[in-house]
C-alpha positions as CSV (number, residue, x, y, z in Angstrom):
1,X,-13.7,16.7,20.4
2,X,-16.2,16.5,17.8
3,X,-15.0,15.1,14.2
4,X,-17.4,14.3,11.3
5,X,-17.3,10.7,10.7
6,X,-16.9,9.7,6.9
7,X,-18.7,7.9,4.7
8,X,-16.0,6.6,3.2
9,X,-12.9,5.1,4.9
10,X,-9.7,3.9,3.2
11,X,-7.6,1.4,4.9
12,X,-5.1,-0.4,3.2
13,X,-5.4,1.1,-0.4
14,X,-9.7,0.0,0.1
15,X,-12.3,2.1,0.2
16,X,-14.4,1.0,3.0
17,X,-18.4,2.3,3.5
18,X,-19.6,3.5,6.9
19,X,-23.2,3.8,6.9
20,X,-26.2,4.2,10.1
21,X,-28.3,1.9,10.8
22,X,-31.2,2.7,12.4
23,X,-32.4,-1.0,13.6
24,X,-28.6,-2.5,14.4
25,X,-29.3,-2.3,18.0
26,X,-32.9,-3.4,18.0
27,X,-32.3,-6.1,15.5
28,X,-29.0,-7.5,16.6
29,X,-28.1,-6.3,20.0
30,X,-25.2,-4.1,18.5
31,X,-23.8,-0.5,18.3
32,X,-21.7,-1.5,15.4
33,X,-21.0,-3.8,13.0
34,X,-18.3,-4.8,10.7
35,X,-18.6,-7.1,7.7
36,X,-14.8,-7.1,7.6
37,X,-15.2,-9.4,3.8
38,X,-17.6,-6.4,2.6
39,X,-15.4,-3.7,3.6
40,X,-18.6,-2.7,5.8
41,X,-18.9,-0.5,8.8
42,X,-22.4,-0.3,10.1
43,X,-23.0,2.2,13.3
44,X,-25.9,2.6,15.2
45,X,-27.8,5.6,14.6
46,X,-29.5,6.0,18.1
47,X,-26.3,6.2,19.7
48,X,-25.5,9.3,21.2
49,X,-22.0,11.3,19.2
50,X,-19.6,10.1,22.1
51,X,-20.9,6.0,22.0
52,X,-21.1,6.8,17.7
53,X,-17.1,7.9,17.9
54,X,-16.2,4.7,20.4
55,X,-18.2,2.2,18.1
56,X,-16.6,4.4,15.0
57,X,-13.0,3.6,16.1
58,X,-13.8,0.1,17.3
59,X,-14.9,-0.9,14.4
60,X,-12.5,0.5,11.7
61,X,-9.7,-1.1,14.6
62,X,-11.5,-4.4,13.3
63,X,-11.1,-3.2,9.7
64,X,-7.6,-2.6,9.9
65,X,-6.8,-5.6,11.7
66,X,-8.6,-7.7,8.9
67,X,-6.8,-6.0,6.3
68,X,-3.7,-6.0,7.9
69,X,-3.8,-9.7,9.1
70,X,-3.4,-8.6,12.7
71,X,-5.3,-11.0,14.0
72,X,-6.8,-9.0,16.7
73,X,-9.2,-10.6,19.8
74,X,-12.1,-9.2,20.6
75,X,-10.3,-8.0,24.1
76,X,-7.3,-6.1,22.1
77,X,-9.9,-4.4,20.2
78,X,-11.8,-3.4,23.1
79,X,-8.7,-2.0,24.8
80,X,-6.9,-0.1,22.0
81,X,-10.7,1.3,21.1
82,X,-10.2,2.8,24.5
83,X,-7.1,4.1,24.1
84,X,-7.5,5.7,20.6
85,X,-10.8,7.0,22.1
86,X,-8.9,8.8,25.2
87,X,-6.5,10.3,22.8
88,X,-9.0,11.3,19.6
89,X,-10.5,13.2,23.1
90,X,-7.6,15.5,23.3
91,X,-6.8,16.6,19.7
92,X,-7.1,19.8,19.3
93,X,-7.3,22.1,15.8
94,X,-4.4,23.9,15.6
């Protein structure tokens, strides 16, 4: 399933800016970023839509574990990213 990603996110009563940048990979070695202080999302624009949607969700899981002092490892990102992915995957319009 195809959803538009925003450009704005809130989480936790904040507005949090997702934007594409076109040198995060070449520059950094990344398909997304989040500068979780900043309220930042940065995804990599030369990423196909499904790796865009993955990197979308893994990063705004970081963002909501900032803000919601989850204190999340990098490993239960990466595994609740693929979960969330697998079910965003099967939502359907009505």
């Amino acid at each position: 399933m195809e959803f538009d990603i925003p450009k704005v996110l809130r989480i936790a009563g904040r507005n949090h800016r997702v934007k594409f940048d076109v040198a995060l990979s070449s520059a950094h070695s990344l398909k997304g970023l989040s500068e979780l202080d900043k309220g930042i999302i940065s995804i990599d624009a030369s990423l196909s839509w499904e790796e865009r949607r993955r990197t979308f969700i893994h990063e705004t899981l970081h963002q909501i574990g900032y803000m919601y002092d989850l204190k999340l490892t990098e490993s239960q990102v990466k595994r609740l990213t693929h979960g969330l992915s697998e079910v965003v995957q099967q939502l359907r319009d009505p």
